[in-house]
C-alpha positions in Angstrom: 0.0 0.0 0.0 1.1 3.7 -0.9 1.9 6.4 1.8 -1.5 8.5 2.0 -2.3 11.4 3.8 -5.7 12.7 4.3 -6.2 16.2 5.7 -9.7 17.8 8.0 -10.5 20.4 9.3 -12.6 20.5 13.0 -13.8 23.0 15.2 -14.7 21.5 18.5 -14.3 17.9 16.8 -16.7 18.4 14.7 -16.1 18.2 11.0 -15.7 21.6 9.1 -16.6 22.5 5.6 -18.3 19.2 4.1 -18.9 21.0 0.6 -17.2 20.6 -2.7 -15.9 23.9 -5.4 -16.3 23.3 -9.1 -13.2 21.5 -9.2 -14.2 18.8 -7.0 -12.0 20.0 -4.1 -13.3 19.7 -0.8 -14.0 23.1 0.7 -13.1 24.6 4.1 -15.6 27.0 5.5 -13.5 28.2 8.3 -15.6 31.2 9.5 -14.7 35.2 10.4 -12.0 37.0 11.4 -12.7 40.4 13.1 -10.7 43.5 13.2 -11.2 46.9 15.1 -9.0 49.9 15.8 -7.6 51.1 19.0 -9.8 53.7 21.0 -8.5 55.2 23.9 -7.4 53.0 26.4 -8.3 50.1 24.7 -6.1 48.9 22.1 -6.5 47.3 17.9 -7.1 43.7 18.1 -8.0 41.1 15.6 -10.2 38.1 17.1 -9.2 35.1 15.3 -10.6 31.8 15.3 -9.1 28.2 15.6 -9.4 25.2 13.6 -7.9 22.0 14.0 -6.4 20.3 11.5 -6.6 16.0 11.5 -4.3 14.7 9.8 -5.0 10.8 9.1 -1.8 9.1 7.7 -2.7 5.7 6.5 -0.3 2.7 8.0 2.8 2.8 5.6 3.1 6.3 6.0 2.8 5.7 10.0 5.5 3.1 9.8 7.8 5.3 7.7 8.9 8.1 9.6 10.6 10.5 6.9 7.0 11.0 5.3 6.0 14.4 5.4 4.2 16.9 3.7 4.6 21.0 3.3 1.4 22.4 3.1 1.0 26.3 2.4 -2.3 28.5 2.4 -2.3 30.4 -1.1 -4.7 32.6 -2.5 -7.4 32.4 -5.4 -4.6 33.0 -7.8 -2.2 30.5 -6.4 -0.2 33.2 -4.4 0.9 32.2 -1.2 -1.0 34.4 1.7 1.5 37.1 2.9 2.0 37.0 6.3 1.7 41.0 6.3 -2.2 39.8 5.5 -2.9 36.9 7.1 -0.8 35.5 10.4 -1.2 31.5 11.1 -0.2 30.0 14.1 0.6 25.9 14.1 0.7 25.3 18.1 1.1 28.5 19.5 4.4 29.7 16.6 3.6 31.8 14.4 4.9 30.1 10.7 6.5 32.2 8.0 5.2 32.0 4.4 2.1 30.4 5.7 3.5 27.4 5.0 4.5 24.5 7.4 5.3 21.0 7.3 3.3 17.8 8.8 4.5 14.2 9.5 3.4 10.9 9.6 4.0 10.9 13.1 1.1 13.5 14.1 -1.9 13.1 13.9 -3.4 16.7 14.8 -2.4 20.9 14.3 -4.1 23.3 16.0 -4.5 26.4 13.5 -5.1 29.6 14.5 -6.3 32.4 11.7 -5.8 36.2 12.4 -6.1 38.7 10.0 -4.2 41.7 10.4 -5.6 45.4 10.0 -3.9 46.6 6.0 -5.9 43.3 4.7 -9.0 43.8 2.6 -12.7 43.6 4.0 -14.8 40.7 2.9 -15.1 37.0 1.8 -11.3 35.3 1.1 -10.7 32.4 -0.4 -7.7 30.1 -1.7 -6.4 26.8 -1.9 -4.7 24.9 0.5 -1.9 23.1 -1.5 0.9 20.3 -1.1 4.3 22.5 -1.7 6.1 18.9 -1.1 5.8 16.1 0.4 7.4 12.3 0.4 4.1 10.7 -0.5 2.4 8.5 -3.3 -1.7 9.9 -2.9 -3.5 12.3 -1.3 -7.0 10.5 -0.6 -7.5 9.0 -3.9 -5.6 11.1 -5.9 -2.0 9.9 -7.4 0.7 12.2 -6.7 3.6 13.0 -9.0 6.2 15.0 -7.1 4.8 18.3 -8.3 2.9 20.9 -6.0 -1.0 20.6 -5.7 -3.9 21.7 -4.6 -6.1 19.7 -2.0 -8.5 21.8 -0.2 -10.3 25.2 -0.9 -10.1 27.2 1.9 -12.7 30.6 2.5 -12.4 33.0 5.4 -14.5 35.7 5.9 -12.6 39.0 7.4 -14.9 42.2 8.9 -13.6 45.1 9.9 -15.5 46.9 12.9 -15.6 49.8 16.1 -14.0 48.6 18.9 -15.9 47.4 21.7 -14.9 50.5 23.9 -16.0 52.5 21.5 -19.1 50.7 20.4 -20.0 50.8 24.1 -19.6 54.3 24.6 -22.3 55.1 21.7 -24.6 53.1 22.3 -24.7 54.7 26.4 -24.4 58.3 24.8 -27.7 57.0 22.5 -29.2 55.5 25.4 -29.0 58.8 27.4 -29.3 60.6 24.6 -32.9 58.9 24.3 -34.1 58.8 28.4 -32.9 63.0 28.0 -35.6 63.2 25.3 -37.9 61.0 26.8 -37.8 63.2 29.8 -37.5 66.7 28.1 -40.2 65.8 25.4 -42.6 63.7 27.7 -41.9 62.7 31.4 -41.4 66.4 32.1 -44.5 68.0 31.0 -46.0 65.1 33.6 -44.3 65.3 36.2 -44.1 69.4 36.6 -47.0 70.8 35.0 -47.0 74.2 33.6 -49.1 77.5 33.5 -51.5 77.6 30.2 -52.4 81.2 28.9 -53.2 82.9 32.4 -52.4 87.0 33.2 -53.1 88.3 36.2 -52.3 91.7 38.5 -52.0 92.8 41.9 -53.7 95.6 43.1 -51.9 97.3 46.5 -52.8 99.7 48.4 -50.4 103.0 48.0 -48.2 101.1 45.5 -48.0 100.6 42.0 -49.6 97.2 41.1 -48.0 94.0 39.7 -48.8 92.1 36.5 -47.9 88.5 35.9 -48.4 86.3 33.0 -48.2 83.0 33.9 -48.0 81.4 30.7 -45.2 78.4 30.3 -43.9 78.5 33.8 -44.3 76.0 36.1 -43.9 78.0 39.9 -44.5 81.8 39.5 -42.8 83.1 42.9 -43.2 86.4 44.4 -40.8 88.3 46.8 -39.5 91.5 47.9 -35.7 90.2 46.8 -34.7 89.6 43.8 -34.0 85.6 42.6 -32.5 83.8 39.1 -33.3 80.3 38.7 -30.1 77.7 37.6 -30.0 76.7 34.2 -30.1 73.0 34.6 -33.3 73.8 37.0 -34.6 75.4 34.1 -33.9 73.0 31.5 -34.6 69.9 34.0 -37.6 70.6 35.6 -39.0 73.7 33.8 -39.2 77.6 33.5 -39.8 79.9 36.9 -41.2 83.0 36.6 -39.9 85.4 39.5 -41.4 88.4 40.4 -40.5 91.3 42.8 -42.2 93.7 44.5 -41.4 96.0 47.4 -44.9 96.0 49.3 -44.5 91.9 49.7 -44.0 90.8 53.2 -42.8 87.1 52.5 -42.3 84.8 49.4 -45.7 83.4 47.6 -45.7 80.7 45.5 -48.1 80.1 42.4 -48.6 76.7 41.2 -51.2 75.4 38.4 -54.0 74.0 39.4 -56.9 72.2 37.7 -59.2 75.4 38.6 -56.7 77.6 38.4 -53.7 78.9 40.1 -52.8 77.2 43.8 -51.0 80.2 46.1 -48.9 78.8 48.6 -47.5 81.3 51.3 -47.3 82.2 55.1 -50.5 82.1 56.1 -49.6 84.2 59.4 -49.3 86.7 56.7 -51.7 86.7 54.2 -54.7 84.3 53.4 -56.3 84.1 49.9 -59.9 83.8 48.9 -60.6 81.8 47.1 -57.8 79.3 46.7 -57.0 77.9 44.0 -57.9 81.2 42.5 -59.9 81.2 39.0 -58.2 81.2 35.9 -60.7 83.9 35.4 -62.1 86.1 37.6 -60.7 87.5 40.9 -59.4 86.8 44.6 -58.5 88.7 47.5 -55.5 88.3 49.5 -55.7 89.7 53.0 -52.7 91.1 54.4 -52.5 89.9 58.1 -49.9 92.2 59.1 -51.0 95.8 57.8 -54.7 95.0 57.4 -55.2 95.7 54.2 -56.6 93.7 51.1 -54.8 93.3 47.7 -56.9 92.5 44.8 -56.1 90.0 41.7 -57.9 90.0 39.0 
């Protein structure tokens, strides 16, 4: 009987690529490659995959232990597969040429694919061929000494954002999204705002006040002067402030269903009614000088 090599490849011991090309070759489909950049902290890398390769020797080649055979990865055109492209590792070395020899004394290679970041996006494909080899068939084929090609191999190589950065965009989008959520909808719920309401003060021996309500949600009065934060604003909602010399304390406005709800210091002044109508008029009664001032 002849020295005879037969050649598989398995990923988890499973057989690999059990389809044939136009040329009758057996085909390798050995899966994708994935490359992305460096992004700040976290640096380029290329995830390869492995493969193992089975090598089945039949008995004469076993018992004769100069049989060998080169094999080299080369491309659609017959070109071997730079290494500047594509980087194979045979048991943890990296081989040169992408080429490597195989005796009849194993019996298995772990192969390791990684594609490196100048090769080309997409599907690759080649052949895996017999450089040389001290052997009389390949499965059923005769051999004559001169290089050939046993196996078509394809690859697939995809080029993508590192997970870092993939990460950080998709929370930027996700906050991005609960910001609108909460700008656009939550906010309008949760503090409600003044629709078209104007009103004025009327005070006794001083100029009167005129608020319009419309689009805030607190309208506060006081005798000092206040300026709401711009997150506050842009968070939770516009406040109207309004000053006026004759006030004793600060008054707070809030919407209201009927109206506007005034919240102060009732030791102060009480208001009739309350919530005040959107339209019509109230009275607040000034505790501490005994006087009235009107809204309407």
């Amino acid at each position: 009987m002849k020295d005879c090599l037969n050649i598989f490849f398995l990923l988890s011991a499973i057989l690999f690529g059990a389809c044939q090309d136009k040329n009758d070759l057996p085909k390798a489909c050995l899966g994708e490659c994935t490359y992305y950049p460096g992004f700040l902290w976290s640096k380029a890398d290329t995830s390869g995959l492995t493969k193992h390769l089975i090598l089945d020797f039949n008995k004469d080649a076993k018992n004769d232990e100069e049989t060998f055979a080169e094999i080299v990865f080369v491309d659609k055109e017959g070109n071997p597969v730079p290494d500047n492209v594509l980087e194979i590792t045979i048991d943890d070395v990296v081989i040169k040429n992408n080429s490597f020899k195989v005796y009849s004394t194993e019996t298995e290679k772990e192969v390791k694919f990684r594609y490196l970041p100048n090769a080309e996006r997409g599907n690759h494909q080649g052949y895996i061929k017999l450089l040389s080899y001290k052997l009389d068939r390949f499965e059923d084929k005769e051999l004559n000494g001169k290089p050939i090609e046993v196996m078509r191999w394809d690859l697939n190589f995809n080029k993508c954002m590192n997970p870092l950065a993939k990460a950080m965009m998709w929370t930027c989008i996700l906050i991005m999204g609960l910001l609108l959520v909460w700008l656009l909808i939550l906010r309008q719920i949760i503090y409600q705002r003044f629709k078209t309401i104007r009103k004025g003060m009327y005070f006794k021996d001083c100029p009167p006040l005129t608020i319009n309500f419309k689009g805030a949600r607190l309208v506060i009065l006081d005798n000092k002067s206040h300026k709401q934060s711009t997150w506050d604003r842009l968070f939770k909602g516009k406040i109207i402030y309004k000053q006026h010399p004759a006030l004793l304390t600060i008054i707070t406005m809030k919407p209201h269903k009927r109206g506007v709800m005034v919240v102060t210091d009732t030791s102060k002044y009480i208001v009739t009614p309350n919530p005040m109508p959107k339209i019509g008029s109230a009275i607040m009664n000034d505790l501490v000088n005994k006087t009235n001032i009107e809204i309407k």
